[in-house]
C-alpha positions as CSV (number, residue, x, y, z in Angstrom):
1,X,-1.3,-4.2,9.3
2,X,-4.9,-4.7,8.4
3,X,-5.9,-1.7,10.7
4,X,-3.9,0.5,9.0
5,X,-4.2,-0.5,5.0
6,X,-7.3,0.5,3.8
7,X,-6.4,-1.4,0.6
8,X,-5.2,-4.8,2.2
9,X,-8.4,-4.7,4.1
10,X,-10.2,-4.3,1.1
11,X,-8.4,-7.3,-0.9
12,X,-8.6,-9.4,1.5
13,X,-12.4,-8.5,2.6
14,X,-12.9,-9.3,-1.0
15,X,-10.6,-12.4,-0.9
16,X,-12.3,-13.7,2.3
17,X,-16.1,-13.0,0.5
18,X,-15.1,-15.0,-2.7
19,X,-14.0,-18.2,-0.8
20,X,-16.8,-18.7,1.4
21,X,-19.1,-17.8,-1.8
22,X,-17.0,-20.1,-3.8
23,X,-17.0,-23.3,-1.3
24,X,-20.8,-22.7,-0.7
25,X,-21.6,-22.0,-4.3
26,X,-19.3,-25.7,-4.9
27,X,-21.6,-27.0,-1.8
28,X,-25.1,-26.5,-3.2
29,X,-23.9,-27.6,-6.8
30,X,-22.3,-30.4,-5.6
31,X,-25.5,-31.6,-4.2
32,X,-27.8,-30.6,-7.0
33,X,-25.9,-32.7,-8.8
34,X,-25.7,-35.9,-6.7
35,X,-29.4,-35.4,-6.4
36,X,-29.3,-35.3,-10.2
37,X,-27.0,-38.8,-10.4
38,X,-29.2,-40.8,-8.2
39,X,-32.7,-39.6,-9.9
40,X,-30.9,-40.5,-13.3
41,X,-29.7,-43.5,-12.3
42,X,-33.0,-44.4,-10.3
43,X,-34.9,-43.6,-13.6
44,X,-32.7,-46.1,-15.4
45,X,-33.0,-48.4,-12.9
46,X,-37.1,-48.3,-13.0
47,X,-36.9,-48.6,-17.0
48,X,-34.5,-51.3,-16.9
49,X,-36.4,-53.4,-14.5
50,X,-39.9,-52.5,-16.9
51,X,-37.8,-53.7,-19.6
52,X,-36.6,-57.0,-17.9
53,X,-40.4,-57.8,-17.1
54,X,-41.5,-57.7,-20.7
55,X,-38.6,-59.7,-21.7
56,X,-39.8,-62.8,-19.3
57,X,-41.5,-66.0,-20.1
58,X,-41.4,-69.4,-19.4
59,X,-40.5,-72.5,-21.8
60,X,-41.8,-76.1,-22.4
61,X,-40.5,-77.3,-18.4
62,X,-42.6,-74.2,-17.2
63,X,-39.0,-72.3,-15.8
64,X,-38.8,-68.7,-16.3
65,X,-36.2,-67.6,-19.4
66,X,-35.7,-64.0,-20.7
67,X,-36.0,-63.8,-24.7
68,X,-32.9,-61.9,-25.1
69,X,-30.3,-59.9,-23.6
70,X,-30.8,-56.3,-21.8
71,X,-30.4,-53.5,-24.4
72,X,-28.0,-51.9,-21.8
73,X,-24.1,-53.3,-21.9
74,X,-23.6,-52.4,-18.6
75,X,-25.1,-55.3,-17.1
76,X,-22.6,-57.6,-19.0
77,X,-18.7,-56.9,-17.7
78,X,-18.4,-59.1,-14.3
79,X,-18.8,-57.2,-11.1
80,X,-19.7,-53.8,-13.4
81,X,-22.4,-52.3,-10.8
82,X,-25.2,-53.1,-12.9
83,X,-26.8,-56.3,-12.1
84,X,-30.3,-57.8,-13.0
85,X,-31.8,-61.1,-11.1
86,X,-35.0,-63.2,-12.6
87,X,-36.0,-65.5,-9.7
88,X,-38.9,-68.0,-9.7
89,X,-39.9,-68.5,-5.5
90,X,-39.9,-72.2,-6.5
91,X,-37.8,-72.5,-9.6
92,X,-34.3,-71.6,-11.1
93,X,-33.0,-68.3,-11.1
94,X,-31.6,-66.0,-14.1
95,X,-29.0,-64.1,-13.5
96,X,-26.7,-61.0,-15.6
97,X,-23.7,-61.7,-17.2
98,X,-22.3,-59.3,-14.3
99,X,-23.3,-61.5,-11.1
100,X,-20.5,-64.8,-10.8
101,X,-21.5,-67.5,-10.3
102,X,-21.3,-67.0,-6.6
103,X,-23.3,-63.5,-6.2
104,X,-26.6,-63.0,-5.6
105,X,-28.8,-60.2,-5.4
106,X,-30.7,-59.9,-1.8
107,X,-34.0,-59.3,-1.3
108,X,-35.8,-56.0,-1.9
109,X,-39.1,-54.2,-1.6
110,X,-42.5,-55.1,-3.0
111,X,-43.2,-54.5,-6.3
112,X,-45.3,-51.7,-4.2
113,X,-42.4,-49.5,-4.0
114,X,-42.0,-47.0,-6.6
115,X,-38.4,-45.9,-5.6
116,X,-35.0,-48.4,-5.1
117,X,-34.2,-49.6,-1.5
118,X,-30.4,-49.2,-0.3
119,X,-29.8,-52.5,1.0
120,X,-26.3,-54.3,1.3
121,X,-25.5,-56.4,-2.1
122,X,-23.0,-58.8,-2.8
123,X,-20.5,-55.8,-4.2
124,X,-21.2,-53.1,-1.5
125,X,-23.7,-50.8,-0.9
126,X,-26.3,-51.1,-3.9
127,X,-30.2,-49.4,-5.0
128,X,-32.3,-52.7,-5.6
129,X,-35.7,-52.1,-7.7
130,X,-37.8,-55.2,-7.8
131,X,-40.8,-56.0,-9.5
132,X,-43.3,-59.0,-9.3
133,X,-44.2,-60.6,-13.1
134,X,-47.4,-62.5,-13.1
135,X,-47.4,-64.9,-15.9
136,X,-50.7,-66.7,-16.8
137,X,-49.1,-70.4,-17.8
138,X,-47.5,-70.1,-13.6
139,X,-49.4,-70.3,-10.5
140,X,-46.8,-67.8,-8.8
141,X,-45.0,-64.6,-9.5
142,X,-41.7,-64.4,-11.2
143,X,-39.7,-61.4,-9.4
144,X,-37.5,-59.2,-11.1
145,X,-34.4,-57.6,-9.2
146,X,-32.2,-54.6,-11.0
147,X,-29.6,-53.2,-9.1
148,X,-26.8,-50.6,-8.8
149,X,-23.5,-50.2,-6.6
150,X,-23.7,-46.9,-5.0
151,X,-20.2,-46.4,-5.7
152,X,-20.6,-46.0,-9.1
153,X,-22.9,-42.2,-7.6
154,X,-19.4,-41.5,-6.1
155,X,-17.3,-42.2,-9.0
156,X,-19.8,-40.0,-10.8
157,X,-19.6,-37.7,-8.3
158,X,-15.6,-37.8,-7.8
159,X,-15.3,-36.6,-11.8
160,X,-17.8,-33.6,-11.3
161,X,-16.1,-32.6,-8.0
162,X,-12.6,-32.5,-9.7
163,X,-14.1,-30.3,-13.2
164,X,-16.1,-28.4,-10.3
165,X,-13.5,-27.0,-8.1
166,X,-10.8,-26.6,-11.2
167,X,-13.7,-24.2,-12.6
168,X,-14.5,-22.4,-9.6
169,X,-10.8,-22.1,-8.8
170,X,-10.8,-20.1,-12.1
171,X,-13.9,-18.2,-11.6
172,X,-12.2,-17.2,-8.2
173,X,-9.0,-16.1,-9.9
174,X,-11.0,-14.1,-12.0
175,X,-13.2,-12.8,-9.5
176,X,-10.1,-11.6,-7.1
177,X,-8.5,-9.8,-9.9
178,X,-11.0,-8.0,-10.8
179,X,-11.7,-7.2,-7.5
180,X,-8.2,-6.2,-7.1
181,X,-8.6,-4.0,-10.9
182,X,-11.8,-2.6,-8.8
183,X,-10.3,-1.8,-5.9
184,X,-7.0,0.0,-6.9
185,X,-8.8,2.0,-9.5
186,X,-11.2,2.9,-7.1
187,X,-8.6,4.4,-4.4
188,X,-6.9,6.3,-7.5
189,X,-8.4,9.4,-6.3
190,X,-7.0,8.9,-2.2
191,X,-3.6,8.2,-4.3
192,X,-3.9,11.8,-5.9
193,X,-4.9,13.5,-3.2
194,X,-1.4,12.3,-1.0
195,X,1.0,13.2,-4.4
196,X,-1.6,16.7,-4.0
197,X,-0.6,17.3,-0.4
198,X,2.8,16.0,-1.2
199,X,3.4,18.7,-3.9
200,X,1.4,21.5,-1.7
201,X,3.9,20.4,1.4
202,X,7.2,20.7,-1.0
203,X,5.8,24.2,-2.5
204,X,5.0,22.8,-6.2
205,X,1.2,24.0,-5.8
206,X,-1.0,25.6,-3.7
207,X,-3.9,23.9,-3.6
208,X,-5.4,20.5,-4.0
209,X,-6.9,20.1,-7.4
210,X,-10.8,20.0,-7.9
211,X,-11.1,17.6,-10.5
212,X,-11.9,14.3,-8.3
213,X,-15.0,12.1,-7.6
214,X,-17.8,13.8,-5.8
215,X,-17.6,11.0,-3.0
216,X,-13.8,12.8,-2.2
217,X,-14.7,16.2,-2.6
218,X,-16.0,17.1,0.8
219,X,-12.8,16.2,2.4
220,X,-10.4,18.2,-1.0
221,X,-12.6,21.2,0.1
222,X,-11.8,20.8,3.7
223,X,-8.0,20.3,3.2
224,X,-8.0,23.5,0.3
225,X,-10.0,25.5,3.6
226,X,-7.1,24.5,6.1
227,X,-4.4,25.3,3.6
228,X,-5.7,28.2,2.7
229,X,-6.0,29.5,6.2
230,X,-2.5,28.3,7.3
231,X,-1.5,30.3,4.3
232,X,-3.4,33.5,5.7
233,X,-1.9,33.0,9.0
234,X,1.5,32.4,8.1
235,X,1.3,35.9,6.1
236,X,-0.4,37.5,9.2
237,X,2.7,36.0,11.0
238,X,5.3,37.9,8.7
239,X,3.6,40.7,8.8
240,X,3.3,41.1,12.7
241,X,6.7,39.8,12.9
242,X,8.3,43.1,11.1
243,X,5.2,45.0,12.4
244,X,7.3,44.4,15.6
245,X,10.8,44.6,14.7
246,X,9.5,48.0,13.5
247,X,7.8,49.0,16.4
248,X,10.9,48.2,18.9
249,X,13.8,49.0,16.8
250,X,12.5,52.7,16.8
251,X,12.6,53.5,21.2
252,X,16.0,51.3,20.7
253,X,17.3,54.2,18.0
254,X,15.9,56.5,20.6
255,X,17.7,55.0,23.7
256,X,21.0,54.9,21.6
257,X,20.9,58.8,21.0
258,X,20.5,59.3,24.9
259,X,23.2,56.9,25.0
260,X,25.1,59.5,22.8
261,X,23.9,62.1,25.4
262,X,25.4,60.6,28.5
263,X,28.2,60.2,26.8
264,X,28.6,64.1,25.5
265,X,27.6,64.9,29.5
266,X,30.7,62.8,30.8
267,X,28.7,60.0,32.0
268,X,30.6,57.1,29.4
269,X,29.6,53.8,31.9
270,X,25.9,54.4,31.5
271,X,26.4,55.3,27.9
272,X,28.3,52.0,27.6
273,X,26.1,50.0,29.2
274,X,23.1,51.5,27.1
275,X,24.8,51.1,24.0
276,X,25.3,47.2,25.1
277,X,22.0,46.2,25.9
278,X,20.8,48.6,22.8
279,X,23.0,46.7,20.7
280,X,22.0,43.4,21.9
281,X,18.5,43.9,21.7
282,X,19.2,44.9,17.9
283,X,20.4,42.0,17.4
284,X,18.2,39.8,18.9
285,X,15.7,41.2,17.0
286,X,17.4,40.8,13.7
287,X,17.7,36.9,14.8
288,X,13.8,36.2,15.5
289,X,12.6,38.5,13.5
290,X,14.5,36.0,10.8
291,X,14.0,33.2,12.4
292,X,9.8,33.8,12.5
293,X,10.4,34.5,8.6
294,X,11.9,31.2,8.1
295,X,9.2,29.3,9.8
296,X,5.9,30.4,8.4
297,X,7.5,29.8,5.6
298,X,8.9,26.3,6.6
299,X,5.5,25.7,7.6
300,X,3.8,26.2,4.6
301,X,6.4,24.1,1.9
302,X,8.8,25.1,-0.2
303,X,11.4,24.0,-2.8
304,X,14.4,25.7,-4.1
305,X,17.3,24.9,-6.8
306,X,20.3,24.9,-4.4
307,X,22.7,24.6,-7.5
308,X,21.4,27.5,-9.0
309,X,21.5,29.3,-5.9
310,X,25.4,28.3,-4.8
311,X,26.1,30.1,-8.2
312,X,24.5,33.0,-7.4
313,X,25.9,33.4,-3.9
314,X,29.6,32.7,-4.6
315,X,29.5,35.1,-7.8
316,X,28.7,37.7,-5.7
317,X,30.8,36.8,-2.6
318,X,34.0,36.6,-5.3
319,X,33.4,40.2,-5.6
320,X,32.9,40.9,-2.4
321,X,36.3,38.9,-0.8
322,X,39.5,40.1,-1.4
323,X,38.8,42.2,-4.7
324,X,38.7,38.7,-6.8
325,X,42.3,37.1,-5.3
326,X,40.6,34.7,-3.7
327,X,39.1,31.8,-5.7
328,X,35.7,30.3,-5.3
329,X,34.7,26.9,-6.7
330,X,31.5,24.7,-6.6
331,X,31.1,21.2,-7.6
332,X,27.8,19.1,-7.6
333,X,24.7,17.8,-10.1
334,X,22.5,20.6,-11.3
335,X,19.4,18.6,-11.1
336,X,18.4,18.7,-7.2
337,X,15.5,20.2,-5.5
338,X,15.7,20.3,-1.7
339,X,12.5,21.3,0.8
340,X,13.7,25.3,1.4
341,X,12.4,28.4,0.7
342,X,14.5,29.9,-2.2
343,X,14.9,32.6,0.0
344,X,16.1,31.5,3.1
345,X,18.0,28.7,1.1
346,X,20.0,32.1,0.0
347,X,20.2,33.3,3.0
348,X,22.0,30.1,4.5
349,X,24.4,29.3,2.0
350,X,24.9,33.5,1.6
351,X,26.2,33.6,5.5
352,X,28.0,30.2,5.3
353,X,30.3,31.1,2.1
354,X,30.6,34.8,3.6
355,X,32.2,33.5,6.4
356,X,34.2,31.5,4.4
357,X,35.2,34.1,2.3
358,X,36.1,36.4,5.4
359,X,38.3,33.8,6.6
360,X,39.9,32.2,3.7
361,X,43.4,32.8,2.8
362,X,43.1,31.7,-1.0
363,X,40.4,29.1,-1.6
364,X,36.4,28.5,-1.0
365,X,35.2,24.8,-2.3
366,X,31.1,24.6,-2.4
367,X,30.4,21.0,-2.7
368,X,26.7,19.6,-3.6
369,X,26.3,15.7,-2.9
370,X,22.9,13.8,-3.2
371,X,22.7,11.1,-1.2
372,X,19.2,10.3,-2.2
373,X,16.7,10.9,0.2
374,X,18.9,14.3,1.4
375,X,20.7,16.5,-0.2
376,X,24.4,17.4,1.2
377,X,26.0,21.2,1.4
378,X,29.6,21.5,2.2
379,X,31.2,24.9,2.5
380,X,34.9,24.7,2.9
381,X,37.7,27.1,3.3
382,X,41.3,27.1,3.4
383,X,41.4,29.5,6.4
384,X,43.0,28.4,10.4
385,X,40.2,26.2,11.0
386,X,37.4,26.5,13.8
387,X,38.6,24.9,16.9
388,X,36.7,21.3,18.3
389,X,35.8,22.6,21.6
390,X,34.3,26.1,19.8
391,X,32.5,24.1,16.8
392,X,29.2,24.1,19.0
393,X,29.8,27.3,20.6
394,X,29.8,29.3,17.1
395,X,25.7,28.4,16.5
396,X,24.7,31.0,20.0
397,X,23.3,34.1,19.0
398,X,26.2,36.7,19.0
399,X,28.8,34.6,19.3
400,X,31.9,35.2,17.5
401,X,35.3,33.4,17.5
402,X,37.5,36.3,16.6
403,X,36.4,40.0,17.4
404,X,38.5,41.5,15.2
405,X,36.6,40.4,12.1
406,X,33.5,42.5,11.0
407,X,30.2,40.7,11.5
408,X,27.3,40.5,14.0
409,X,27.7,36.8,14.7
410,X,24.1,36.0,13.4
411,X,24.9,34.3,10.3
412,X,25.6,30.8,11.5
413,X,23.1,31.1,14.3
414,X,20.5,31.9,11.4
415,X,22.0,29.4,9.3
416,X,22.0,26.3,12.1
417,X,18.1,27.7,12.7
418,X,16.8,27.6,9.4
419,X,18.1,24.2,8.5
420,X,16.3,22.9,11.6
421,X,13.6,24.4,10.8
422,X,13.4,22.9,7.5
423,X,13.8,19.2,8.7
424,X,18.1,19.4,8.5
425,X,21.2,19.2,10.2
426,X,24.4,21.9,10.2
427,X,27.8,21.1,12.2
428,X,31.1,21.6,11.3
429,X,34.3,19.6,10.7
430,X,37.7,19.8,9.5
431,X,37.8,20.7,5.4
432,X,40.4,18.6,3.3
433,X,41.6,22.3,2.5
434,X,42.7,23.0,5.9
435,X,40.5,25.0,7.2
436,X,36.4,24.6,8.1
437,X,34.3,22.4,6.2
438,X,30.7,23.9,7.1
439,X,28.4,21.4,6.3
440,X,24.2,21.2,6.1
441,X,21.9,18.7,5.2
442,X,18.4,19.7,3.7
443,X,14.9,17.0,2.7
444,X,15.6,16.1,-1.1
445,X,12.4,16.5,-3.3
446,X,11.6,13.9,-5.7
447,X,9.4,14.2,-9.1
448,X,5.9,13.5,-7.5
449,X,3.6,12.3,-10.4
């Protein structure tokens, strides 16, 4: 699927580009920020320690005390994370309200050490800052330990992870739809151009327009120079086509008159036989010659009102068939456009309801149906009916069920071409009227926008 739509490769190109930026975008900040935490929590750690050493002094039995509490309440709720620890090597030890009775803070580094040491505390993993206090009534140092539970980085951490990927999952959204806006506005030209080709193909226009981004231009040129040149060769195509109906119908007319000849000289078999093969060559002629007609034009796209032109035919065929006795109906939606030259749309439906009318005893029913993508023709008759095993016969060039009638038999050889030609279907059945039902299918045209 991805090969072969441009513009689901594009989303999801887009789609795949925003994730990965999006999860390493969430990857650096997330670090930043835990680098942020621990340097803001080492920081308080180093002032809280400073401010624990200027707080110590020693009473009348020479033991360490602290003059009051920490300024920070954090180091008050039992087992909070924040602990401080005032230890004489030799004396009693002073302990936060947050160390039990029980707890103790380990050992740490020298008063040397600038930054906290991760060492294992009584609560879990923990930062430990110590400092050494020298007080001038004591012969030793008085050390000071502040700690920290590391999981108090990761609960830290857990509520910035959980505000960070709800707004990057937003910033995402927002960065696929527009990239989605983006990317079907920018393929609004290749849209265009196919309705373009799709109304050049049904015969609405004859050229793509020129009004389209210069990036698209190149290749609207290029289709406008192929169209324009299928157009020049289907015209050469006519032309040579009746170029050369002309050029043999003229030693056939003169064949025929030495046909005549024999015949006034007594020889009648040869003159027979001329006039069969000159006949038949006529006709063939007709036929292709039509037939080359129908598919430049075919070729090229076309559209036709087929109500219109049912009108038009079986006005004229009412006239023509049995001096108006005989009665010719059509039913069907006047809103249709089918893929047919107007022309050879005429020329179909003219031979179908002509036969009709030649064999109809009272009654010719033209019946439009639109079955949505095609667009149905029915031509029935109340006549005696084409027989099964001659329904596929009838479509041969010259073939004719009854000799008596007048006719060439081209017209449903022609007819049976041209909807071929145009994408279609003929074949006949049995009409509810008793007689033929000739029926032909043909491409519906919708509005293109």
């Amino acid at each position: 699927m991805l090969r072969r739509n441009f513009r689901t490769r594009l989303i999801v190109g887009a789609a795949l580009w925003i994730v990965v930026g999006q999860c390493i975008t969430g990857l650096i900040l997330a670090s930043m920020m835990r680098g942020v935490v621990i340097s803001q929590l080492d920081h308080d750690l180093r002032d809280h320690t400073d401010e624990i050493a200027g707080l110590v002094d020693i009473d009348e039995q020479r033991a360490p005390v602290v003059l009051r509490e920490i300024s920070d309440a954090r180091f008050r709720p039992a087992r909070s994370g924040f602990y401080w620890q005032v230890q004489q090597q030799s004396g009693a030890t002073l302990r936060s309200a947050s160390l039990q009775e029980s707890l103790f803070l380990p050992d740490g580094p020298s008063s040397a050490v600038s930054q906290p040491a991760i060492v294992e505390g009584p609560t879990g993993s923990m930062r430990l800052m110590t400092k050494l206090v020298h007080l001038h009534q004591l012969n030793e140092p008085v050390e000071v330990r502040v700690g920290a539970d590391e999981r108090l980085i990761d609960e830290e951490m857990a509520r910035f992870h959980l505000s960070l990927t709800a707004s990057l999952g937003i910033i995402g959204l927002g960065l696929f739809a527009a990239a989605y806006i983006q990317i079907a506005y920018g393929l609004q030209p290749l849209t265009r151009i196919r309705h373009a080709v799709a109304a050049v193909r049904s015969g609405r226009t004859q050229q793509l327009p020129v009004d389209l981004p210069a990036e698209v231009m190149p290749l609207v040129m290029e289709l406008n120079a192929v169209i324009s040149a299928n157009q020049s060769m289907v015209e050469r195509a006519r032309v040579l086509a009746g170029n050369f109906a002309h050029a043999l119908k003229m030693p056939l007319a003169i064949l025929t008159e030495e046909a005549r000849e024999l015949r006034r000289r007594g020889h009648a078999g040869t003159a027979d036989v001329l006039f069969e093969q000159c006949s038949r060559l006529t006709l063939l002629i007709d036929y292709q010659t039509a037939r080359a007609r129908a598919s430049a034009v075919a070729n090229t796209g076309a559209s036709s009102d087929p109500a219109k032109i049912i009108r038009d035919v079986i006005g004229a065929c009412a006239r023509l068939h049995g001096n108006g006795t005989k009665r010719f109906t059509f039913d069907g939606p006047s809103d249709l456009v089918v893929a047919c030259d107007p022309n050879d749309l005429t020329e179909m439906i003219g031979n179908l309801v002509d036969n009709a009318g030649k064999w109809s005893r009272a009654h010719v029913a033209v019946t439009l149906i639109d079955f949505g993508d095609v667009v149905q023709i029915a031509v029935e008759d109340d006549g005696p009916g084409i027989p099964a095993e001659h329904r596929e016969a009838v479509f041969g060039v010259g073939m004719r069920v009854d000799e008596d009638k007048p006719g060439t038999g081209l017209g449903l050889a022609i007819a049976y071409d041209l909807a071929t030609l145009y994408g279609g279907r003929l074949w006949i059945e049995t009409s509810h009227l008793g007689g033929a039902a000739v029926n032909v299918t043909l491409t519906k045209i919708a509005d293109i926008c």
